[in-house]
Backbone as CSV, one residue per row, in Angstrom:
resi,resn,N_x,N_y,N_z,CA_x,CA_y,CA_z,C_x,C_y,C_z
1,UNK,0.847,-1.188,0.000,0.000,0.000,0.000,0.885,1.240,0.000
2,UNK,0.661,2.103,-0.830,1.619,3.449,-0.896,0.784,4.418,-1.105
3,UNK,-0.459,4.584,-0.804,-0.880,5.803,-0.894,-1.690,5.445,0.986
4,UNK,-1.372,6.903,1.027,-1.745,7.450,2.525,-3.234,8.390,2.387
5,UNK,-4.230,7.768,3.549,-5.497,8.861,3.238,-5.510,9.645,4.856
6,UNK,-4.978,11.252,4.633,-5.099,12.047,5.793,-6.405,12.398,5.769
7,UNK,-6.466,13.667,7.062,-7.523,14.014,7.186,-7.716,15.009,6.396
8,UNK,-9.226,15.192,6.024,-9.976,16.161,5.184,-10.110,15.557,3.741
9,UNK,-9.550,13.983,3.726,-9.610,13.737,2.080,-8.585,13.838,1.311
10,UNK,-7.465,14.517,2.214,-6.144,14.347,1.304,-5.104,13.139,1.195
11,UNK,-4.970,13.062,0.380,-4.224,11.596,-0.288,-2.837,12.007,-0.426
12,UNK,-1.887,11.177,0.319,-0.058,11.130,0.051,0.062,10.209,-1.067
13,UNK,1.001,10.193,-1.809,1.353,8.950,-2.196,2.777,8.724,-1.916
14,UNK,2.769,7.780,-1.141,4.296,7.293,-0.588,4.859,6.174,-1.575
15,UNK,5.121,5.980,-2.874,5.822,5.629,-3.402,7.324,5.830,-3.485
16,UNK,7.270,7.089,-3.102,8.527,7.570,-2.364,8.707,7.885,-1.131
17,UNK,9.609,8.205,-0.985,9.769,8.221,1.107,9.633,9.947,1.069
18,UNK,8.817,9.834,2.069,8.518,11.403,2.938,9.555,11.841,4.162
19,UNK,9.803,12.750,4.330,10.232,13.028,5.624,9.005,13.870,6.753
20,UNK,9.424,13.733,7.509,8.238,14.148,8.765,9.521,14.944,9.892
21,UNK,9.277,16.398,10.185,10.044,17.065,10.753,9.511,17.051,12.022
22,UNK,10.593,16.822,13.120,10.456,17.040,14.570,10.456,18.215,15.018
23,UNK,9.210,18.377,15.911,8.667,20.082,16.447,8.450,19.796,17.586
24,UNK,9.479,19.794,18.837,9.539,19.870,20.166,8.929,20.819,20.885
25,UNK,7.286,20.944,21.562,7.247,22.379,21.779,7.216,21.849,23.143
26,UNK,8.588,21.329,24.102,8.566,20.884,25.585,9.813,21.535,26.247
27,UNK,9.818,21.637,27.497,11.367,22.384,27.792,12.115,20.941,28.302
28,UNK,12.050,19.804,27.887,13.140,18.706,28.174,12.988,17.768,27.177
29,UNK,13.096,18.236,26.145,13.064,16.873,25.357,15.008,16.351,25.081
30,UNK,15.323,15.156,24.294,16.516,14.588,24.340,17.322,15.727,23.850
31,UNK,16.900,16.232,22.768,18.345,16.912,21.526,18.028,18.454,21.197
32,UNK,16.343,19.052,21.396,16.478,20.330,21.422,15.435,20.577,22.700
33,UNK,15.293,20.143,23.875,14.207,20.995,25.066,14.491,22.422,24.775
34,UNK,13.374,22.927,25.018,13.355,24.445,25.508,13.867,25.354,24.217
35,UNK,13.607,24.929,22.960,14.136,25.197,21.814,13.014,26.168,21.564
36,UNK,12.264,24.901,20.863,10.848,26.161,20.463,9.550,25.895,21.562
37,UNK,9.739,25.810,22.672,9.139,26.125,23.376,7.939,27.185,23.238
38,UNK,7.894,28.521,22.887,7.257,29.502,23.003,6.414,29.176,21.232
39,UNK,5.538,29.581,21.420,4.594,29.420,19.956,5.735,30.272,18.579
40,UNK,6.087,31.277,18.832,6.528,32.222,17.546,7.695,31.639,17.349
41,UNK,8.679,30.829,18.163,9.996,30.123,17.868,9.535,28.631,17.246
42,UNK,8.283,27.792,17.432,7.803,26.796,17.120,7.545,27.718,15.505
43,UNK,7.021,27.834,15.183,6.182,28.473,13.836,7.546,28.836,13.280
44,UNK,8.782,29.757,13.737,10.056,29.305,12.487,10.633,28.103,12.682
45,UNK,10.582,27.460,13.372,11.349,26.468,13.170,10.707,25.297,12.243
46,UNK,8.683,25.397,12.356,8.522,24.778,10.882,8.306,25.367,10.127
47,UNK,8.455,26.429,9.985,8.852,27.405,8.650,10.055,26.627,8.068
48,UNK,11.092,27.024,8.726,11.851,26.191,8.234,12.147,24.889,7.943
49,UNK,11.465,23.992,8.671,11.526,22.380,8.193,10.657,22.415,6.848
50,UNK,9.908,23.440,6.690,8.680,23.093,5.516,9.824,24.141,4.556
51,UNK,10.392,24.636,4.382,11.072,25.360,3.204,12.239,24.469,2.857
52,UNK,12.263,23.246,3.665,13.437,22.449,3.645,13.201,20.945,3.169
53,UNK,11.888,21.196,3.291,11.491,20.162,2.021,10.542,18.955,3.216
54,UNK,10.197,19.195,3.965,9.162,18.373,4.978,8.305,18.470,4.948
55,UNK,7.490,16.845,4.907,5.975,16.832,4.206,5.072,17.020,5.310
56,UNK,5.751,16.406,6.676,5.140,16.487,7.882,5.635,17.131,8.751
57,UNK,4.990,18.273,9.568,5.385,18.813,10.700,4.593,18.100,12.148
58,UNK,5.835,17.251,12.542,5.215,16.271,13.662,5.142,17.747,14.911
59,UNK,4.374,17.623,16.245,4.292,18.459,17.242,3.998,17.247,18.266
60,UNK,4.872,18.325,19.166,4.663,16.978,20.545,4.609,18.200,21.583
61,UNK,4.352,17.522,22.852,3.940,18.194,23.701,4.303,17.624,25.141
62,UNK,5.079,16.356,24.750,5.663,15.723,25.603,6.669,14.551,25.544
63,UNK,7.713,14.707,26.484,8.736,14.316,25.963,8.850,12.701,26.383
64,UNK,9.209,11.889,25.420,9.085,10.314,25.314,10.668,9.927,25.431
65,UNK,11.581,10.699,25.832,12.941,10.218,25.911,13.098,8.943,26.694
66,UNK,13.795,8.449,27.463,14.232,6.997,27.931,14.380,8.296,29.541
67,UNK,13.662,7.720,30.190,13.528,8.401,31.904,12.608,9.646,31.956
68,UNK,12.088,9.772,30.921,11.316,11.106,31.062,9.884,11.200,31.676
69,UNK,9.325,12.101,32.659,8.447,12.049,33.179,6.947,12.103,32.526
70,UNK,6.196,12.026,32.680,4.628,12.038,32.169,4.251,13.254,32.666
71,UNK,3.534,14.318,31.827,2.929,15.464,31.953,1.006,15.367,31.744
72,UNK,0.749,16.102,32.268,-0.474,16.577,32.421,-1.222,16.402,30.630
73,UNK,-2.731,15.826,30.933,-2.951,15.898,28.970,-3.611,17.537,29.153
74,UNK,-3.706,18.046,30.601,-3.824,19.948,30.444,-2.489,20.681,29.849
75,UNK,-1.510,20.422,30.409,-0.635,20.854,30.262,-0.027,20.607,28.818
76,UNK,-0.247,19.203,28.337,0.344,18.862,27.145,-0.456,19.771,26.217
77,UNK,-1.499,19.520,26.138,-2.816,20.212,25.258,-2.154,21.907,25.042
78,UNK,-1.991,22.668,26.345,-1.857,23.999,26.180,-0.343,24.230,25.748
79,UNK,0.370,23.262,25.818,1.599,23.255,24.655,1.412,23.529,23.347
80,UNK,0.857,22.120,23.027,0.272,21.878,21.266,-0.596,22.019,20.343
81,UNK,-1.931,23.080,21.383,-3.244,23.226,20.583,-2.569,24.156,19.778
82,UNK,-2.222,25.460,20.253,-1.935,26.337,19.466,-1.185,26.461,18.307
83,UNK,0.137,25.635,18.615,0.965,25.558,17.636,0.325,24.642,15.762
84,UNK,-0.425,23.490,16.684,-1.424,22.895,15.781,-2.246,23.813,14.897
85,UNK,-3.099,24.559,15.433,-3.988,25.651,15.004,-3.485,26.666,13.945
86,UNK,-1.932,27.048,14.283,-1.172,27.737,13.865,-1.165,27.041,12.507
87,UNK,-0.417,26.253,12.410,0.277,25.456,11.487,-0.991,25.014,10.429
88,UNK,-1.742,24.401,10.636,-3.143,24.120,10.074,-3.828,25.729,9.113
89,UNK,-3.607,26.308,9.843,-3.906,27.453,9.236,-3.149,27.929,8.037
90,UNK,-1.583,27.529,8.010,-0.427,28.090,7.046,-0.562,26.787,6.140
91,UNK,-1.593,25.809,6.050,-1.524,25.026,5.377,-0.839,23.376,5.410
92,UNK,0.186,23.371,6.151,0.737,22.509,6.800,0.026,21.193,6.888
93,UNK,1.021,20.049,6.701,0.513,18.926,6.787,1.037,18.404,8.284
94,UNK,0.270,18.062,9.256,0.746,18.336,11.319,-0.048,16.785,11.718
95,UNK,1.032,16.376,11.782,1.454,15.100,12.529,1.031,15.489,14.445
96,UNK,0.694,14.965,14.947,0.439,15.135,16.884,0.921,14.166,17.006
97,UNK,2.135,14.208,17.962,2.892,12.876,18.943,1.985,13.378,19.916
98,UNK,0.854,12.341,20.142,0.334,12.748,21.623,-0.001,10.942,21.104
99,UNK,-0.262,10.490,22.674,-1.372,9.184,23.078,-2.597,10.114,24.266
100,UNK,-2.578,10.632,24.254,-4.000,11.059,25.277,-5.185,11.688,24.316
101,UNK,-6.367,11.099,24.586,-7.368,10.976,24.054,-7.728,13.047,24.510
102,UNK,-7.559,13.144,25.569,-8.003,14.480,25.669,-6.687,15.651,24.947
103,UNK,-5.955,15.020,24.498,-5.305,16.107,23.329,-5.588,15.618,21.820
104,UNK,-5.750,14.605,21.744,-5.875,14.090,20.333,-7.280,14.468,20.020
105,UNK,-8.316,14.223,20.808,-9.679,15.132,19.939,-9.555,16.673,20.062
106,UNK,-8.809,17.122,20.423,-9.278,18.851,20.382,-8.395,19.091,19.355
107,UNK,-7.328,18.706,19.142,-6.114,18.786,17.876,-6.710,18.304,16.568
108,UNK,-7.782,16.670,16.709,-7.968,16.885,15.511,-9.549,17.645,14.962
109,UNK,-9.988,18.090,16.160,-11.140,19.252,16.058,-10.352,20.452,15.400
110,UNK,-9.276,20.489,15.278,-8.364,21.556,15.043,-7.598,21.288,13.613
111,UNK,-7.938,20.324,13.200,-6.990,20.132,12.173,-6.001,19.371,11.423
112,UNK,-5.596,18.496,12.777,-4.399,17.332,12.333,-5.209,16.343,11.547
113,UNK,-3.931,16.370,10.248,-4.001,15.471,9.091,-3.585,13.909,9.585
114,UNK,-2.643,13.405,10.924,-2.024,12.273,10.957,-1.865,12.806,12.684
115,UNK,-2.197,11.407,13.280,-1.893,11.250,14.905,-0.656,10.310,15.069
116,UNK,0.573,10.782,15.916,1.452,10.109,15.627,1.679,9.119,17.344
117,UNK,0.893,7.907,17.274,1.033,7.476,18.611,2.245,6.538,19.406
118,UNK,2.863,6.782,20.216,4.092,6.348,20.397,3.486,4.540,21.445
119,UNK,2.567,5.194,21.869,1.356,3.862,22.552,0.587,2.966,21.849
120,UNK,0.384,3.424,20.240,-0.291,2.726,19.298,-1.703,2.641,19.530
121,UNK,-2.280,3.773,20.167,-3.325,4.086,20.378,-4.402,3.506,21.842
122,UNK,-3.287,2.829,22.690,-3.752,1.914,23.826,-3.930,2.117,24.532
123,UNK,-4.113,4.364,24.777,-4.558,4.465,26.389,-6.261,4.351,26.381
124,UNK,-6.867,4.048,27.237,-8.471,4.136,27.278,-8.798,5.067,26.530
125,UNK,-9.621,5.276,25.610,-10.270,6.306,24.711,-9.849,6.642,23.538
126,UNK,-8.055,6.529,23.551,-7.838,6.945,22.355,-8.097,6.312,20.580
127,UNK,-8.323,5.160,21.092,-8.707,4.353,19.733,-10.071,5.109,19.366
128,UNK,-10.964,5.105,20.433,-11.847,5.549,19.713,-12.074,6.985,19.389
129,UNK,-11.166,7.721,20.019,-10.930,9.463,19.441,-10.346,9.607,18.204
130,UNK,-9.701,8.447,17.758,-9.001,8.295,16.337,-10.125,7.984,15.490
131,UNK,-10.695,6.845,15.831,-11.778,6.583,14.765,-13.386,7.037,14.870
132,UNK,-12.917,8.017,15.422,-14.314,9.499,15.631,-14.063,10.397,14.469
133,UNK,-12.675,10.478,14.051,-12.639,11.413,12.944,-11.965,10.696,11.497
134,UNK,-11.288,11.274,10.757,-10.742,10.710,9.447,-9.295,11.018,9.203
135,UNK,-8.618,11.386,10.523,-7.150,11.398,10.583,-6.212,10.226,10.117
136,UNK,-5.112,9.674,9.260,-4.582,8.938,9.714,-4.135,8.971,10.829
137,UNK,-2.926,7.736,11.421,-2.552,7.346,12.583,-1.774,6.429,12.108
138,UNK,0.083,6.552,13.247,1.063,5.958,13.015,1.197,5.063,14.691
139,UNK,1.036,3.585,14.181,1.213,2.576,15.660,2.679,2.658,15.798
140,UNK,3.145,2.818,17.072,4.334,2.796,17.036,4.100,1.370,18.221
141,UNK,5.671,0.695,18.040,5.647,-0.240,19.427,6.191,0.401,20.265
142,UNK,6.541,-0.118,21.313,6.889,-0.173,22.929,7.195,-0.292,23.472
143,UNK,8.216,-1.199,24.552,7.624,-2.284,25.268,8.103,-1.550,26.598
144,UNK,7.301,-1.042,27.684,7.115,-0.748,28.710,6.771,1.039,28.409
145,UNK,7.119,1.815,29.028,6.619,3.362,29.192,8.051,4.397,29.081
146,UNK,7.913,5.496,28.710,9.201,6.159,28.831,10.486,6.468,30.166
147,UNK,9.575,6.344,31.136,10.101,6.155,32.554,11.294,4.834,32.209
148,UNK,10.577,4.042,32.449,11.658,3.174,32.289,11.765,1.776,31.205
149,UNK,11.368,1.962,30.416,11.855,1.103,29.020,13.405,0.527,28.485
150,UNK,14.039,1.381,28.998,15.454,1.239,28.711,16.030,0.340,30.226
151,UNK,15.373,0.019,31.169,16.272,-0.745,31.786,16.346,-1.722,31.771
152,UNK,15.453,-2.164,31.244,15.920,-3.998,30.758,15.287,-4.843,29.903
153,UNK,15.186,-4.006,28.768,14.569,-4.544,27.815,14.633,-6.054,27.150
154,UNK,13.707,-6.993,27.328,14.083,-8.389,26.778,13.209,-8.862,25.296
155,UNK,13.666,-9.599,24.538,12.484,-10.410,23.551,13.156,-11.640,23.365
156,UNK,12.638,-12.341,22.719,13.424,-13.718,22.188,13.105,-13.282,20.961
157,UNK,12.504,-12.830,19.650,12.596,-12.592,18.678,12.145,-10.931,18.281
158,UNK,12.976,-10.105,18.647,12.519,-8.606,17.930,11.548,-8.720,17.240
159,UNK,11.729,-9.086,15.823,11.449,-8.729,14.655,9.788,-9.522,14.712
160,UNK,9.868,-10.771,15.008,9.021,-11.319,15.219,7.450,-10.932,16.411
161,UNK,8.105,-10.071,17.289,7.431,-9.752,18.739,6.860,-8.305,18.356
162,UNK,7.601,-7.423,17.545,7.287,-6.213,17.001,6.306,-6.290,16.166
163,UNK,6.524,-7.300,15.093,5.551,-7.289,14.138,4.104,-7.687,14.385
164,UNK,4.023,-8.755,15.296,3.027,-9.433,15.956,2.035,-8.441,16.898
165,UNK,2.895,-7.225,17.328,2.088,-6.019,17.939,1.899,-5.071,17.174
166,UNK,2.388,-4.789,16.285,1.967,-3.838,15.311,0.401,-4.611,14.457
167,UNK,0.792,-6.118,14.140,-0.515,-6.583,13.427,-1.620,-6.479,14.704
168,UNK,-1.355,-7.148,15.652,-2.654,-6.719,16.487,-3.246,-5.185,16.616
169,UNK,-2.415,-4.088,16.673,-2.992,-3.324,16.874,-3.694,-2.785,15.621
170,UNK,-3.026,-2.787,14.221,-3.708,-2.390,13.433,-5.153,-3.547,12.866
171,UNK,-5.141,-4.705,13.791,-6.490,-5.362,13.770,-7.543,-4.437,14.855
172,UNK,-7.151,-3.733,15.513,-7.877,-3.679,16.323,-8.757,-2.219,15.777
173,UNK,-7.706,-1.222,14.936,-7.524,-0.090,14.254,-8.649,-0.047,13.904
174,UNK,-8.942,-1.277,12.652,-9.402,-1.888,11.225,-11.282,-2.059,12.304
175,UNK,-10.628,-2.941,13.093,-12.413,-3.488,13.861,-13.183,-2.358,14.550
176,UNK,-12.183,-1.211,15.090,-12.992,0.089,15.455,-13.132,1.164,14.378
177,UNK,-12.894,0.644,13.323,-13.704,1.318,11.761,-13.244,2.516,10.984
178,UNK,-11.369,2.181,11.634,-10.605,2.857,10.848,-9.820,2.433,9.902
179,UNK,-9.634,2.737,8.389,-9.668,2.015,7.165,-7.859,1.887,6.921
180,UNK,-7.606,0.939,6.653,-5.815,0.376,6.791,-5.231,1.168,5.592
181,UNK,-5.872,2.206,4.802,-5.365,3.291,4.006,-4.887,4.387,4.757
182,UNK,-5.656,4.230,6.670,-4.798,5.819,7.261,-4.189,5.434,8.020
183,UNK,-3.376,3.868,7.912,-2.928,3.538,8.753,-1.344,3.492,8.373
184,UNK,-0.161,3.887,9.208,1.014,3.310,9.449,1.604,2.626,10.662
185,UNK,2.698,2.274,10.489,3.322,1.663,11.630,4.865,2.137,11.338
186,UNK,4.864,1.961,12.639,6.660,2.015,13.314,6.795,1.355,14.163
187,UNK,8.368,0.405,14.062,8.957,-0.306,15.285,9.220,0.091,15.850
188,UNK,9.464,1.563,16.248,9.912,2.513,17.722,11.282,2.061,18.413
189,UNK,12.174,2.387,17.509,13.781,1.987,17.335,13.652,3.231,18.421
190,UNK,14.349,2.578,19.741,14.928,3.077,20.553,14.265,2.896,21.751
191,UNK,12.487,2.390,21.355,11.494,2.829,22.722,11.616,1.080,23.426
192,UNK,12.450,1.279,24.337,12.236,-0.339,25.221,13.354,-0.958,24.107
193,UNK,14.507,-1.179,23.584,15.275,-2.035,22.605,16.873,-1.345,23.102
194,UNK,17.895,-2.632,23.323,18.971,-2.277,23.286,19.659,-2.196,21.719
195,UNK,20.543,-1.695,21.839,21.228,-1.791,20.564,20.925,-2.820,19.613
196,UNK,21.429,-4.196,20.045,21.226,-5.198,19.272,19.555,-5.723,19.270
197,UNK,18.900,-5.198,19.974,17.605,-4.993,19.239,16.932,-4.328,17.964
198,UNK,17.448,-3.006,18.306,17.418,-1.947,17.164,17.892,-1.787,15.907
199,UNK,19.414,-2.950,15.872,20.049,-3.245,14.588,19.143,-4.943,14.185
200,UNK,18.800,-5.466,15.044,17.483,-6.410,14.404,16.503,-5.972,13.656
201,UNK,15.691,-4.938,14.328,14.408,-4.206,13.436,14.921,-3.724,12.153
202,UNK,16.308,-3.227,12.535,16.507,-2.230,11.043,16.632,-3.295,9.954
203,UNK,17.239,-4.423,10.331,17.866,-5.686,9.241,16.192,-6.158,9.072
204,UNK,15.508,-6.489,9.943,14.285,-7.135,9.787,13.242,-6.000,8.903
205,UNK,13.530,-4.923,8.636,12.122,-4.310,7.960,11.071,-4.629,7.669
206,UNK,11.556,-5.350,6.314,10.519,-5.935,5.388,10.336,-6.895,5.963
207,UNK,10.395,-7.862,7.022,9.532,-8.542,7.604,8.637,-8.334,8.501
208,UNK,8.783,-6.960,9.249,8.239,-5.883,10.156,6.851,-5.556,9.101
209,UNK,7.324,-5.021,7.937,6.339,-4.574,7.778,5.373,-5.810,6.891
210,UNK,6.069,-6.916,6.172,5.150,-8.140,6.211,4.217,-8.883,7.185
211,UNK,4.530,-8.593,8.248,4.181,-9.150,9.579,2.927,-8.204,10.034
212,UNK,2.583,-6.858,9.351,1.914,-5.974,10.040,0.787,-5.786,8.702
213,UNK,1.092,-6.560,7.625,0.229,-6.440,6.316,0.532,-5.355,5.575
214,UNK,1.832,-5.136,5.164,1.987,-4.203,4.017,1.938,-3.113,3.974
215,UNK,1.556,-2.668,5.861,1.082,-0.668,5.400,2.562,-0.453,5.274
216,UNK,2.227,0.918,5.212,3.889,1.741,5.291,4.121,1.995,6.569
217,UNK,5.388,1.991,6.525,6.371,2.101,7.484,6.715,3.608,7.787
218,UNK,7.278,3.851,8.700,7.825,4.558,9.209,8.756,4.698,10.153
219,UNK,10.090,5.068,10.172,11.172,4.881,10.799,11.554,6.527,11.743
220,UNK,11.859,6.260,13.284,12.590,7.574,13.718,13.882,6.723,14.289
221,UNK,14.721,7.643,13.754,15.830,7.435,14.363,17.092,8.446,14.484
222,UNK,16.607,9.827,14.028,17.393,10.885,14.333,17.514,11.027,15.570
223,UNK,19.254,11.469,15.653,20.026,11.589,17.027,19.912,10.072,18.269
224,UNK,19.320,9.717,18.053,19.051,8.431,18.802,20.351,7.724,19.682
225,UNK,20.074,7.191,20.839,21.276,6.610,21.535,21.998,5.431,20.549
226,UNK,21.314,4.842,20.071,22.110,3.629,19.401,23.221,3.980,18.798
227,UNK,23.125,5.374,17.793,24.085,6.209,16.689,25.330,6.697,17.878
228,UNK,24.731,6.691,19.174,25.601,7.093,20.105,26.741,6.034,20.587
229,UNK,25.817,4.864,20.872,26.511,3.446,20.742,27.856,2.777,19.903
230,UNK,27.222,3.012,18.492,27.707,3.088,17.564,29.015,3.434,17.113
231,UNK,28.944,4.988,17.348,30.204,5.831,17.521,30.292,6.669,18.142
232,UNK,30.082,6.660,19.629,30.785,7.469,20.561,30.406,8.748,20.299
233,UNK,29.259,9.189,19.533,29.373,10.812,19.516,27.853,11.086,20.193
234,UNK,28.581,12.372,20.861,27.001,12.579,21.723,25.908,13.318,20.771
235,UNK,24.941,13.677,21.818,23.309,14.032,20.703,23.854,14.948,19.677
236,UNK,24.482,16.228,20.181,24.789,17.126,19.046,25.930,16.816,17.629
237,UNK,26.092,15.323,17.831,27.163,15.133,16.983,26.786,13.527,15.758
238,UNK,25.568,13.761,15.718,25.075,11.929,15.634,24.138,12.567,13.772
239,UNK,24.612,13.494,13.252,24.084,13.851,12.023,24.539,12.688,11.256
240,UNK,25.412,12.647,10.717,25.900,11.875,9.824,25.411,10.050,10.336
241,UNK,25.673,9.829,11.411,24.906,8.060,11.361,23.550,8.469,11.575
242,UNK,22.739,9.601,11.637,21.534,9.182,11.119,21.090,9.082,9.991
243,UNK,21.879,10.262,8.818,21.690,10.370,7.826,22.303,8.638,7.544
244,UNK,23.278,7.691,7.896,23.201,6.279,7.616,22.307,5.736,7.764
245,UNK,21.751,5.467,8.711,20.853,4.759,9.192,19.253,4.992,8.034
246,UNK,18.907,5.907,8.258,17.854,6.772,7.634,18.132,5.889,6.352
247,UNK,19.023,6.190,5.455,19.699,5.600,4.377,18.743,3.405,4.242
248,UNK,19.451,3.169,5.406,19.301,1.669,5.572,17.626,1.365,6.056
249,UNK,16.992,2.401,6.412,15.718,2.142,7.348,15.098,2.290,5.206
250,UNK,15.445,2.818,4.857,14.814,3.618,3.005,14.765,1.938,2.537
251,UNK,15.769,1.807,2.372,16.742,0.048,1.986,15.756,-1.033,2.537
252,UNK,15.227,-0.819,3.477,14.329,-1.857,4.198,12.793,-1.354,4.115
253,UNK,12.460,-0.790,3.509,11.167,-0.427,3.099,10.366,0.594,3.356
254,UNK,11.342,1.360,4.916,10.176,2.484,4.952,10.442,3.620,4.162
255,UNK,8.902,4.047,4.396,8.416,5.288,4.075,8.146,6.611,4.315
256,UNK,8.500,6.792,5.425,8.279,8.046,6.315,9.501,7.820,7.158
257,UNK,10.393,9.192,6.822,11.838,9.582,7.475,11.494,10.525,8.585
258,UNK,11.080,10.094,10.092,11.185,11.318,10.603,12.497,12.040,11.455
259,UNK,12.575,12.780,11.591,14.077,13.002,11.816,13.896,14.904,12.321
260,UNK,15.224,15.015,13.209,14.846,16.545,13.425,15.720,17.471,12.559
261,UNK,16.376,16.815,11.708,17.887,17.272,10.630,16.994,17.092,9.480
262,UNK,15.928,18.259,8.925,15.225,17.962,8.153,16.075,18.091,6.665
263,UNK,16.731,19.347,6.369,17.352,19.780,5.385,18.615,18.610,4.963
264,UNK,19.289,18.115,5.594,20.214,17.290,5.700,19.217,15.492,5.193
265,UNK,18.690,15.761,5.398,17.584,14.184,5.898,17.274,14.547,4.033
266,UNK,16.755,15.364,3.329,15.752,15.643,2.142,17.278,15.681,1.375
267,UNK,18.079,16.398,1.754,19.205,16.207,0.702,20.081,14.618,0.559
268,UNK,19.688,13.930,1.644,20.202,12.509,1.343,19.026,11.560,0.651
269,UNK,18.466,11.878,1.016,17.034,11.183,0.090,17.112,11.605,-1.355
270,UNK,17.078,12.729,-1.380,17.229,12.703,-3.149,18.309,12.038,-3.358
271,UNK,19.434,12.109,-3.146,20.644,11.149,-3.606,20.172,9.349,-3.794
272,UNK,19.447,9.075,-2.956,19.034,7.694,-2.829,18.267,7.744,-4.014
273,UNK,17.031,8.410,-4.218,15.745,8.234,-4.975,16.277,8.555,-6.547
274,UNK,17.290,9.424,-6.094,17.968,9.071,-8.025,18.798,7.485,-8.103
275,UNK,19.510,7.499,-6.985,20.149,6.128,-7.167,19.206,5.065,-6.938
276,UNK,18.399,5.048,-6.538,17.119,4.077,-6.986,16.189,4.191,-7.705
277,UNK,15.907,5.488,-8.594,14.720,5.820,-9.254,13.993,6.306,-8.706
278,UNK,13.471,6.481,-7.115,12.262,6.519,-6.436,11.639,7.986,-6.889
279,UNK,10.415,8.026,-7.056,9.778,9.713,-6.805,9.892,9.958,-5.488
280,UNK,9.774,11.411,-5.080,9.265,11.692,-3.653,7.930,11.559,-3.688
281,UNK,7.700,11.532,-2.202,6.189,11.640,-1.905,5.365,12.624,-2.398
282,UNK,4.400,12.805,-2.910,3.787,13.826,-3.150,2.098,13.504,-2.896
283,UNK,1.332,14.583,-3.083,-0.083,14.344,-3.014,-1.411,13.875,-3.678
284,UNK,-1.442,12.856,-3.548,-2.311,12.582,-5.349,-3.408,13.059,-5.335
């Protein structure tokens, strides 16, 4: 499946890979807290991801790092309504990293084309605040909460255990009467996975996304600890192995690059999509 149905009726076609720009509006997130915090620093900074060639301006409102605390869905909400509202208005195609049902209906009362859930839609209500309206929605996996996911993450088969939760949830998507055209998935490289987890998913893709029925994929892995793993360079220094990685996540089937190195991220993609032929994404 390569065409995407957002909200309002608009159609992606992901035959080519999209990028989706990261819009932190929290004061602790991993690689920019307290960046664009304030609404008028949020609005250039996707000014600029959208002049830089980003199809999606993701907004979050709370930070999902590895130890990070849980905020208020008041508090999250009066982060991200506005900036949402904003953005919706300039035309913008606005992705919401939220899982709380009481930010996800007023956002997409507001506008969001795509809900980006890092929970896969599993807190009480939110499945059905998704399929109240005609937003897509991206399942991400899991395995435990942002608090503490990273301390001891186990599977006996990644690739196998990922995929198997991504297909359940997008069964569950499908049975509360949302149509597998607004649906994506992500393995959530980094959320609950040590290293050699995370270099499983990436090798496993296309069985990730065989395992989940063919939607499109979607990969985050800008700045990420693994790239840190990897080679020793801290958050502000991890451009270049994402732009690898990103590269290898393309190679394995997905479709949606999200990343906070938007300009850098769109100039390695075209290099790929000529060396593979691919179109970019565009809107059919």
């Amino acid at each position: 499946m390569t065409t995407l149905t957002l909200a309002g009726g608009r159609r992606l076609d992901l035959a080519g890979p999209a990028v989706m720009g990261v819009l932190n509006v929290t004061p602790d997130s991993f690689s920019d807290g307290g960046r664009n915090y304030l609404l008028d620093d949020a609005l250039r900074a996707a000014d600029v991801m959208s002049a830089a060639g980003a199809v999606f301006i993701d907004v979050g409102g709370e930070s999902t790092r590895p130890g990070a605390a849980p905020v208020s869905a008041d508090e999250e909400l009066r982060r991200v309504l506005p900036v949402v509202r904003a953005l919706v208005a300039r035309g913008a195609l606005v992705s919401l990293d939220s899982s709380k049902p009481e930010v996800i209906t007023p956002c997409l009362e507001a506008g969001v084309h795509l809900v980006n859930d890092v929970r896969a839609l599993a807190l009480p209500g939110a499945l059905e605040a998704v399929a109240a309206g005609d937003a897509a929605v991206c399942l991400m996996h899991m395995q435990g909460d942002p608090e503490s996911m990273q301390r001891a993450p186990r599977y006996d088969d990644p690739v196998a255990e990922v995929g198997a939760f991504l297909a359940a949830r997008v069964a569950a998507c499908v049975a509360a009467g949302i149509a597998r055209d607004r649906l994506v998935v992500d393995p959530g490289f980094g959320f609950g996975k040590t290293l050699a987890h995370n270099l499983a998913l990436l090798r496993g893709l296309p069985r990730v996304a065989a395992l989940a029925g063919g939607l499109p994929l979607l990969a985050g892995l800008s700045r990420k600890s693994m790239i840190g793993a990897l080679t020793g360079r801290p958050v502000g220094e991890r451009l270049a192995g994402g732009l690898a990685l990103a590269i290898a996540a393309l190679e394995g089937g997905a479709r949606i690059i999200r990343t906070h190195d938007v300009a850098e991220t769109v100039d390695a993609l075209k290099v790929w999509q000529t060396f593979r032929g691919a179109a970019p994404a565009e809107e059919a």
